[in-house]
C-alpha positions in Angstrom: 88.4 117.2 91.4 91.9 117.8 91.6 94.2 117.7 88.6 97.9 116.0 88.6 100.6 116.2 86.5 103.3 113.7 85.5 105.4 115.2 88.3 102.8 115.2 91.1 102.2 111.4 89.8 105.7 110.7 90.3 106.7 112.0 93.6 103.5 110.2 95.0 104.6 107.3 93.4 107.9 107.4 94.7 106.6 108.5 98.0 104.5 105.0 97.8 107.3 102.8 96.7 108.5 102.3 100.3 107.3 99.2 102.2 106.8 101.3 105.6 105.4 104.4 103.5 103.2 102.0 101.8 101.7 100.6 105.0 101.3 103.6 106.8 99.6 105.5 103.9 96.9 102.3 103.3 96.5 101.9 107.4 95.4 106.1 107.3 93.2 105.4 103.9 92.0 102.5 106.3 91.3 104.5 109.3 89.3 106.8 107.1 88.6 110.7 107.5 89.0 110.7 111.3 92.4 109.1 110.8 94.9 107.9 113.3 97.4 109.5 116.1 100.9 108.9 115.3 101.2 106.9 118.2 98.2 104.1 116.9 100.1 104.6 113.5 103.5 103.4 115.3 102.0 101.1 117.3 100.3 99.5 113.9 102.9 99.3 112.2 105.8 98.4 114.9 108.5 100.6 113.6 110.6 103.2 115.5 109.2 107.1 116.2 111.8 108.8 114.4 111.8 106.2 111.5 108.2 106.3 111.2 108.8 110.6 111.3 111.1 110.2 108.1 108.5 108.2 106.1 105.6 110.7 106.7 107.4 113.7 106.0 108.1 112.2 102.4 104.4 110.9 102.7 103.4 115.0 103.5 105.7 115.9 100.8 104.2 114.6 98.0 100.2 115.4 99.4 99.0 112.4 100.6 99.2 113.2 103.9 98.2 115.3 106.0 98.3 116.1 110.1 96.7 118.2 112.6 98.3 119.6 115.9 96.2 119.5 119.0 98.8 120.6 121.7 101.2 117.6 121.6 99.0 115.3 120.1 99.3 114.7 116.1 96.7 113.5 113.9 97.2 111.9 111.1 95.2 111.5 107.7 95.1 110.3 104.3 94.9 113.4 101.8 91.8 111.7 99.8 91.7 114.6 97.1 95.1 113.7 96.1 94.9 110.2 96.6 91.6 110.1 94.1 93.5 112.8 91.7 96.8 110.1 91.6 93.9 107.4 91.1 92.9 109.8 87.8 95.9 110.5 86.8 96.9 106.7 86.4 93.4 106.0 84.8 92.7 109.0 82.7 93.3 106.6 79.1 92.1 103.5 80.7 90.9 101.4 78.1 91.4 103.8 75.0 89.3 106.5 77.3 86.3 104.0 77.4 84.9 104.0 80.9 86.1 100.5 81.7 85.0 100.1 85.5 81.5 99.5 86.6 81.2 101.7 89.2 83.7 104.7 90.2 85.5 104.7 93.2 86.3 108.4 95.3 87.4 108.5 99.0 86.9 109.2 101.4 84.1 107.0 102.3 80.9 107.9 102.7 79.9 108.4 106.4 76.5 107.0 108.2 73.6 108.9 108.6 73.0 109.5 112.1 70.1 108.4 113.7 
């Protein structure tokens, strides 16, 4: 697992503590590992292209998102590994380093079996 420090953990957290930011980075966790093109991501959350452009490019800059170019066509994805290491991070003395949750949550999920 990846390992954060207090200034990883920050700039995600400031990254996060945007309403827009905030609703586009839980609607890609949502969407899972396949993710979402920018244009369902606008559409979702009913804000402006170059507005929603601004709050991803903080989003990228602190790791919790990340994109890949097919031609003009942008998708978009939670960064999981740093999303879980954030999770850590915040929890790493939880309860006087007693595990204190029943069962530990990672991400991305896990996918089906196919048949």
């Amino acid at each position: 697992m990846k390992h954060m420090n207090t200034d990883a953990a920050l700039d995600c957290l400031r990254a996060l503590s945007q309403e827009h930011r905030l609703a586009a980075f839980r609607a890609l966790v949502q969407a899972g590992p396949v993710g979402l093109g920018v244009g369902d991501l606008r559409d979702r959350l009913g804000i402006p292209g170059p507005t929603l452009s601004a709050h991803l490019n903080q989003l990228r800059a602190a790791g919790l998102v990340r994109d890949q170019r097919d031609g003009r066509h942008i998708q978009l994805g939670a960064d999981f590994e740093q999303m879980n290491a954030l999770l850590a991070y915040l929890t790493e003395n939880c309860c006087a380093g007693a595990d204190c949750s029943p069962v530990a949550a990672s991400c991305p999920p896990r996918t089906a079996p196919e048949a």
